[in-house]
C-alpha positions, 0 to 999 in steps of 0.5 A: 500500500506504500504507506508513509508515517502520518497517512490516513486509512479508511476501512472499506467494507464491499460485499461483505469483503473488508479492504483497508486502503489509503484514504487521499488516494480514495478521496482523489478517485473519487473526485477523478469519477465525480469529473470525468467527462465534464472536460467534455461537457463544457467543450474544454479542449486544452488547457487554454479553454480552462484559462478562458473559462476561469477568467469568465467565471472570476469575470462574472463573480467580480460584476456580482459583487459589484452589483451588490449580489454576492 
């Protein structure tokens, strides 16, 4: 399992099957699973696409806080 001092484990019970497993690299698949496809969803083709959108995305929140909503 690779374990270093300090790592967390989580227990995992599975179909009727007990596994303890490193829980950061449980937590990491799952936001991986939570994502996948949304690169595609939103039409992100490269790295730029994601600067752009971040940029519209902080564009949007600074004109909300402007107007007074958030």
């Amino acid at each position: 399992m690779d374990l270093k001092e300090g790592d967390k484990l989580v227990f995992v019970e599975q179909d009727g099957r007990s596994y303890v497993e490193n829980a950061a690299l449980v937590a990491v698949t799952r936001v991986q699973e939570a994502f996948a496809g949304q690169a595609e969803r939103l039409g992100l083709r490269d790295e730029q696409d994601v600067v752009d959108l971040v940029k519209q995305v902080r564009r949007e929140r600074r004109e909300q806080r402007s107007a007074g909503n958030g």
